[in-house]
VEXDREN-2710 file (C-alpha; in Angstrom, 1 decimal):
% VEXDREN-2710
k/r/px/py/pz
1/UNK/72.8/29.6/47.7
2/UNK/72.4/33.1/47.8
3/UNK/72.7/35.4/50.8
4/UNK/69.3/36.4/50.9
5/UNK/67.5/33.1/51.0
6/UNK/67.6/31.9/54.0
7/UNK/68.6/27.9/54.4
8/UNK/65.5/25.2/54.4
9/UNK/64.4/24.9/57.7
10/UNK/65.4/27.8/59.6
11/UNK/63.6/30.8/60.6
12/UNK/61.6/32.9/58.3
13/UNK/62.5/36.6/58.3
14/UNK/59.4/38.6/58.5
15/UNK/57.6/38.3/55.1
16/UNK/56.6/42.0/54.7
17/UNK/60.5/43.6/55.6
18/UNK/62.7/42.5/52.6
19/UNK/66.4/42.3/52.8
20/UNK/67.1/45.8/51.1
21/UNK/64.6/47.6/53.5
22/UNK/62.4/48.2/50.9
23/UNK/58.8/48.2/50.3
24/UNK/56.5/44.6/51.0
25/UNK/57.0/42.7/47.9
26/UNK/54.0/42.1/45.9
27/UNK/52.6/39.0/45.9
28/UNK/53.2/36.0/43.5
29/UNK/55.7/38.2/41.8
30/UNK/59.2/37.3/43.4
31/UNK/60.3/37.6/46.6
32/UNK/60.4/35.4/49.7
33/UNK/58.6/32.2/49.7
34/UNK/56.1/32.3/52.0
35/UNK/56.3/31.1/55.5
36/UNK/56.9/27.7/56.5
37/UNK/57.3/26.6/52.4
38/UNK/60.8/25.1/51.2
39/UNK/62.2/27.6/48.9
40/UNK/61.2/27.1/45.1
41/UNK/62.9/24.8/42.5
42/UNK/66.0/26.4/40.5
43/UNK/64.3/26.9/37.3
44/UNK/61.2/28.7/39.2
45/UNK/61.0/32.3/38.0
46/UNK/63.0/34.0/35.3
47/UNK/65.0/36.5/37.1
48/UNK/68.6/35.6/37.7
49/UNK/70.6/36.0/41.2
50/UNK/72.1/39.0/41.8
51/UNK/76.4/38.4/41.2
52/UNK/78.2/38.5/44.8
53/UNK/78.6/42.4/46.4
54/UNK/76.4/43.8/43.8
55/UNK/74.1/46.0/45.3
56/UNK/70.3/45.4/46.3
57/UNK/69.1/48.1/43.4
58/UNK/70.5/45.3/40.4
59/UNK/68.4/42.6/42.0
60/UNK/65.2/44.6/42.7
61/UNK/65.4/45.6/38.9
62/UNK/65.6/42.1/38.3
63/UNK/62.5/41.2/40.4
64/UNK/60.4/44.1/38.7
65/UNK/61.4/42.7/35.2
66/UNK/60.5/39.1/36.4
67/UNK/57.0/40.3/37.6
68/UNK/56.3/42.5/34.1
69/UNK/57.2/38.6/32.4
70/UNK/55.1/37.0/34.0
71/UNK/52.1/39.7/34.0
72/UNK/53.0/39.6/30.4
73/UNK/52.7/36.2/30.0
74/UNK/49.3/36.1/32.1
75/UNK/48.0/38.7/29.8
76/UNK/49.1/37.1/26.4
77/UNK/47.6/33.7/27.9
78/UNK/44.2/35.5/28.7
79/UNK/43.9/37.3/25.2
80/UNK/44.7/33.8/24.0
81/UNK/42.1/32.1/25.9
82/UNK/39.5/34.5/24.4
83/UNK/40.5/34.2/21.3
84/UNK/40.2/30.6/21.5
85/UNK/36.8/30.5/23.0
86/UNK/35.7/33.4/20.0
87/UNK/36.9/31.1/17.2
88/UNK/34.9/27.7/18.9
89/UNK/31.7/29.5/19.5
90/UNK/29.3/29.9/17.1
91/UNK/27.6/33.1/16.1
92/UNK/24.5/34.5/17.7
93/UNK/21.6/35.6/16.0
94/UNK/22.8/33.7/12.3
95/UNK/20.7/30.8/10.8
96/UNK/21.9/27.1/10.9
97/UNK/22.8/25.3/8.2
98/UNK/20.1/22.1/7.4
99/UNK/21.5/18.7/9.2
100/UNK/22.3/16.4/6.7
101/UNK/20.2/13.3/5.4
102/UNK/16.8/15.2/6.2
103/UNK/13.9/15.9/3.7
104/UNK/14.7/18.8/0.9
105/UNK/12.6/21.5/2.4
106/UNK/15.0/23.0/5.3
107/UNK/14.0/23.0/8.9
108/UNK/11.5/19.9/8.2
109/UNK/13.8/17.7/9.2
110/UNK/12.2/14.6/8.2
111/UNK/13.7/12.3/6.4
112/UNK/11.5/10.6/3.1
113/UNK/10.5/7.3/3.2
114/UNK/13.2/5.1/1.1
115/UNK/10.6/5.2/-2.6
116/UNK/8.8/7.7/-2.1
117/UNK/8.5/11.0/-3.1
118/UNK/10.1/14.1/-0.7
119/UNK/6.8/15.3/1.2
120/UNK/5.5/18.2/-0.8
121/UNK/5.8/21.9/0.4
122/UNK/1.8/22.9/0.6
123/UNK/0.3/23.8/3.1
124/UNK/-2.9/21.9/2.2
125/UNK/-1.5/18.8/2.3
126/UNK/-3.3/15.9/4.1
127/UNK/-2.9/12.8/5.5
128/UNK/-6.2/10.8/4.1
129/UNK/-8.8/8.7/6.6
130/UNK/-11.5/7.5/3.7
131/UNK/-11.4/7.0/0.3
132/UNK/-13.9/9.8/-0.5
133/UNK/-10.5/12.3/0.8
134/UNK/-8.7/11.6/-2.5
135/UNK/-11.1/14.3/-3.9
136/UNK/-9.3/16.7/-2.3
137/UNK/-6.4/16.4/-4.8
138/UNK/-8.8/18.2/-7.1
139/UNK/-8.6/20.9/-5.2
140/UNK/-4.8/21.3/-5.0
141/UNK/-4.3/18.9/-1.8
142/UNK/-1.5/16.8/-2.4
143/UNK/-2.7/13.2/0.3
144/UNK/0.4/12.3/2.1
145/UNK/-0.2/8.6/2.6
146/UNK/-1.1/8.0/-0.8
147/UNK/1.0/5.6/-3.3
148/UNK/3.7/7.3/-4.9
149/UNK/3.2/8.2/-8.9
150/UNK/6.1/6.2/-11.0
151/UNK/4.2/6.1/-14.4
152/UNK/0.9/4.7/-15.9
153/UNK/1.9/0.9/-15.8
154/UNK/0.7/-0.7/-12.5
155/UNK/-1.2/2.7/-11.1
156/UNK/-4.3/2.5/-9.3
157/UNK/-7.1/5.2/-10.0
158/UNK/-9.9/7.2/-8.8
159/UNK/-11.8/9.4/-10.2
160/UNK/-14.0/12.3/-9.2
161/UNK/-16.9/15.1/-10.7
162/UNK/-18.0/18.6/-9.0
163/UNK/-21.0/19.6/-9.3
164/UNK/-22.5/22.9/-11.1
165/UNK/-24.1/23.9/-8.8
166/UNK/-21.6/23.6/-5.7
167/UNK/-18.6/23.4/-7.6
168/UNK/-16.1/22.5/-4.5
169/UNK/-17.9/19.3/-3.7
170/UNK/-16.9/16.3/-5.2
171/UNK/-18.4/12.7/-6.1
172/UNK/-16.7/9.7/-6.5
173/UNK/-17.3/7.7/-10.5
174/UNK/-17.6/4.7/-11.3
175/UNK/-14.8/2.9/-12.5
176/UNK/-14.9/-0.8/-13.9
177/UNK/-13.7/-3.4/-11.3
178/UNK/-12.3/-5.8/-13.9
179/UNK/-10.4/-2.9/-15.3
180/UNK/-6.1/-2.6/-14.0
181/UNK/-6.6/0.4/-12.6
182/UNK/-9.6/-0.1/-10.3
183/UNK/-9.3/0.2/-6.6
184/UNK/-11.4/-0.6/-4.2
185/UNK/-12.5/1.8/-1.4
186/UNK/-10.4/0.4/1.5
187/UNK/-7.7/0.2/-0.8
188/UNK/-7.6/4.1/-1.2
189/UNK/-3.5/4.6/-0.3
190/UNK/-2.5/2.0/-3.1
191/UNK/-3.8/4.8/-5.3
192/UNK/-1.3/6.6/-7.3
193/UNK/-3.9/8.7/-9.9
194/UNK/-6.8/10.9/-9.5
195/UNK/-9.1/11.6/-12.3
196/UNK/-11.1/15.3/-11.8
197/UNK/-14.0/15.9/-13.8
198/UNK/-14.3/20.1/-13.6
199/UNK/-17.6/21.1/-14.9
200/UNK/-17.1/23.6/-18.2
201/UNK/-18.9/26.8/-17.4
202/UNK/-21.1/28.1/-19.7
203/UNK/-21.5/24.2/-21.9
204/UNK/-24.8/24.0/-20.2
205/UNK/-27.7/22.9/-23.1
206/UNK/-31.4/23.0/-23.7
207/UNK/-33.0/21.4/-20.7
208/UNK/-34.9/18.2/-20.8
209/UNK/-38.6/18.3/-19.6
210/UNK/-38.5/15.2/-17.1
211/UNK/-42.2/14.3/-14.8
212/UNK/-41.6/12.7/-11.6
213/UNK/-43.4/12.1/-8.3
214/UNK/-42.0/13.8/-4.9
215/UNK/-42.4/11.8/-1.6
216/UNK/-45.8/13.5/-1.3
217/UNK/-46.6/11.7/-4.7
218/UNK/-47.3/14.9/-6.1
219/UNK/-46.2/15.5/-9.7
220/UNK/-43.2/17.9/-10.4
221/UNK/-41.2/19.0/-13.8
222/UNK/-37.4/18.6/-13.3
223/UNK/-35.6/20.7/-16.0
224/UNK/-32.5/18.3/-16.8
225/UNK/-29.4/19.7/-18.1
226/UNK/-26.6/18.4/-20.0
227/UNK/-23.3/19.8/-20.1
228/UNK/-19.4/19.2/-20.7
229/UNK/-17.0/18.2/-18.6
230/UNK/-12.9/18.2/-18.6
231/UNK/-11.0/15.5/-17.4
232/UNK/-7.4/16.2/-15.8
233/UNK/-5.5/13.3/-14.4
234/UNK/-2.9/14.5/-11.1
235/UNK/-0.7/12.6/-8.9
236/UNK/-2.4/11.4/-5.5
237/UNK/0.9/12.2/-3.5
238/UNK/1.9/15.9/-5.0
239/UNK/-1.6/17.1/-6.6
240/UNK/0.5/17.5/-9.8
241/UNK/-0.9/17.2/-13.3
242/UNK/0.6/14.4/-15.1
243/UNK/-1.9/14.1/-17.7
244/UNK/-5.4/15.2/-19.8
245/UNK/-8.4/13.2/-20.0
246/UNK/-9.9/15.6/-22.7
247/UNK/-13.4/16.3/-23.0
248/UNK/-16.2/14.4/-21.3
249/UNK/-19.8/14.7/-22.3
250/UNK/-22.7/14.6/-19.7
251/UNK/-25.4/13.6/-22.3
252/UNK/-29.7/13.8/-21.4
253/UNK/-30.7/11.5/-24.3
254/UNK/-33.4/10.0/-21.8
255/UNK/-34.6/11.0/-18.4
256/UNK/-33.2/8.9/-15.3
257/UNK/-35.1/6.4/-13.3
258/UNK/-34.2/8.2/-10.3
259/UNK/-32.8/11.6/-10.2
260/UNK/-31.8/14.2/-7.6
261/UNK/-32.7/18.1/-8.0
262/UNK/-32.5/21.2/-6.1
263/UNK/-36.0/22.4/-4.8
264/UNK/-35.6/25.7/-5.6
265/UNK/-34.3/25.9/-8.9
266/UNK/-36.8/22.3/-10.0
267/UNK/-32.7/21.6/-12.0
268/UNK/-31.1/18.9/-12.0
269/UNK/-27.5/18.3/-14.2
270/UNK/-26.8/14.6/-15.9
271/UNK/-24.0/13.0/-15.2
272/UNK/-20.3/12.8/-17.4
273/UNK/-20.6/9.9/-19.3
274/UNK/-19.3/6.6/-17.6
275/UNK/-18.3/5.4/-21.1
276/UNK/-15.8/8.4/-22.0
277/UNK/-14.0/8.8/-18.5
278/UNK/-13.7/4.4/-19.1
279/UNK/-11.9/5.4/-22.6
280/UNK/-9.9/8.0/-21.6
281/UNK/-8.5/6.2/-18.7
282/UNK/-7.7/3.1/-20.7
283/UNK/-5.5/5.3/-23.0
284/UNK/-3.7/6.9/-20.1
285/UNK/-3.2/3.8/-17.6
286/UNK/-3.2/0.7/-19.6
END
């Protein structure tokens, strides 16, 4: 053991005089132990003892390279450390990448339901209560909880006209009950097709001189007007066009029993012909 250490267990020397007289060693880089501690291990430290009757200037050279070590070796562990942390954490201020197994449309993150369509992107879409909602697919509102479209085999339909006069309000048609692709009204998200009947601008003809009785049995002239109507066939679920009905005549070969006009006007339009919208949907469903 060297001559400056002094044995386990004895008396300390006072911690700030060192044995060459010098200045207080600083702290936690070489030196004395401090008081009351056993002296450190051998392989503490990486200076080496001074060689016997060399003088105090070799081992406070050694000390002072000892303490730039180990500052070095702080430093190096610090930059480390940083770098470390910089490579694990993420970037601020960038966009995250979808999580996988969700819906197409990124930052939805809802998964489809297993045979079903991915959920459109539209803004209008709906989630239908009634069966008379369906008519909004004819205006471009795809009905989320309607049946999927898969093809013409098996599809349930409904069908729907606007009228000339209000042409974003729709009425539902009459479709056959013993026909495949009849639905009934509470049956509305088992259908896959909607039929929209758009009235053809400027298809109006010569109008039809019909007498009737208002409620005050007083006798009125109802001009009734036949026109043209196009049929275009979309898929419940995504308000996309998967087919054309063609051309559907709203004939006035006789006035109605009952009929329902606007006041102003004394104008009343007939109907598209149940017949023709039966036809074309046989051809396109059956």
């Amino acid at each position: 053991m060297s001559d400056n250490y002094p044995p386990y267990g004895e008396q300390q020397p006072d911690p700030n005089v060192t044995p060459w007289s010098g200045p207080p060693a600083p702290p936690q880089q070489g030196g004395y132990p401090p008081y009351g501690q056993p002296p450190p291990p051998p392989h503490y430290g990486t200076a080496l003892p001074p060689a016997p009757n060399s003088s105090n200037k070799g081992l406070i050279i050694g000390l002072v390279a000892g303490a730039v070590v180990v500052i070095l070796a702080i430093c190096g562990a610090g930059i480390g450390i940083l770098l470390a942390y910089d490579d694990d954490e993420p970037a601020r201020g960038t966009s995250s990448t979808p999580t996988l197994g969700t819906g197409s449309t990124p930052g939805t993150g809802t998964a489809p339901t297993p045979g079903q369509a991915d959920p459109p992107n539209n803004n209008n879409s709906m989630t239908a209560r009634y069966s008379s909602d369906l008519s909004n697919v004819c205006e471009g509102s795809p009905i989320l909880n309607a049946a999927p479209y898969s093809g013409p085999a098996g599809a349930k339909a409904y069908t729907f006209s606007n009228n000339p006069d209000r042409p974003t309000y729709w009425s539902s048609k009459y479709v056959p009950s013993d026909k495949s692709y009849y639905a009934k009204g509470s049956d509305y998200q088992k259908v896959s097709v909607v039929g929209c009947l758009r009235f053809d601008e400027g298809s109006q003809g010569a109008p039809k001189k019909c007498q009737y009785k208002d409620k005050d049995e007083k006798q009125v002239t109802v001009d009734y007007v036949s026109s043209r109507y196009t049929l275009t066939l979309y898929a419940a679920r995504t308000a996309e066009k998967i087919g054309d009905g063609g051309t559907v005549t709203a004939p006035t070969n006789r006035c109605p029993s009952f009929i329902s006009y606007d006041k102003t006007t004394m104008r009343a339009y007939a109907a598209p012909d149940s017949g023709t919208i039966e036809a074309a949907l046989d051809k396109f469903l059956s």
